[in-house]
C-alpha positions, 0 to 999 in steps of 0.5 A: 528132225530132218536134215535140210540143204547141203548137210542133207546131200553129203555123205557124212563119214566118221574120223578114223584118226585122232587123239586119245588124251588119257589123265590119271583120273577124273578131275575135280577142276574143270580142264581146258584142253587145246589141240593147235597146230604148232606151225601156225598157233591156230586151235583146231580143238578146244575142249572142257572136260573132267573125264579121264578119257577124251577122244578127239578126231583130227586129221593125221599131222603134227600138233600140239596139245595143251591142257590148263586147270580151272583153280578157285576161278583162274586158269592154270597152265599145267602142260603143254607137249608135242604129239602126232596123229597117225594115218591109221588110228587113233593115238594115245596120249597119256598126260599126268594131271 
C-alpha cells in the first residue's frame, strides 16, 4: 500500500538514541513500561511487554522510567528510577525484575 498526503513527502529517518531496558529474563506477567519526563509527568512512551529486551527510541534528555507487573489481575508498582538518553546511542538500562 502506498503511502498518501504529508506521510508521503517526509523524509522518514530512524532514531539514533533512546533506551535499552534490559530485565533479568522473560517474564510471566505482563509489564507495563512508562518512560515520562520528570519535569512535567507527561508519558512520552508507554509500552506492555514480556521480553527481556525492549528498545525504545527517544530523543537525548532526561526521563524517567517506570515499570509495573500485572499480578492475578491488578497492577504492581515495582520500580521506578531516573535515567538519561545520550546524544550518540542508545543507553542501556538494566532493571532486576
Amino acid at each position: 500500500m502506498a503511502a498518501r498526503g504529508l506521510a508521503s513527502i517526509q523524509k522518514w529517518e530512524p532514531i539514533k538514541t533512546g533506551f535499552k531496558v534490559r530485565f533479568k529474563g522473560v517474564s510471566e506477567e505482563l509489564r507495563d513500561i512508562v518512560i515520562r519526563e520528570p519535569e512535567s509527568q507527561f508519558p512520552v512512551v508507554i509500552i506492555r511487554s514480556q521480553k527481556e529486551l525492549v528498545e525504545l527510541p527517544l530523543k537525548p534528555g532526561r526521563y524517567s522510567i517506570e515499570v509495573a507487573l500485572l499480578r492475578d489481575g491488578r497492577w504492581t508498582d515495582s520500580i521506578k528510577t531516573p535515567a538519561t538518553v545520550g546524544n550518540e546511542e542508545y543507553t542501556e538500562v538494566s532493571l532486576d525484575q
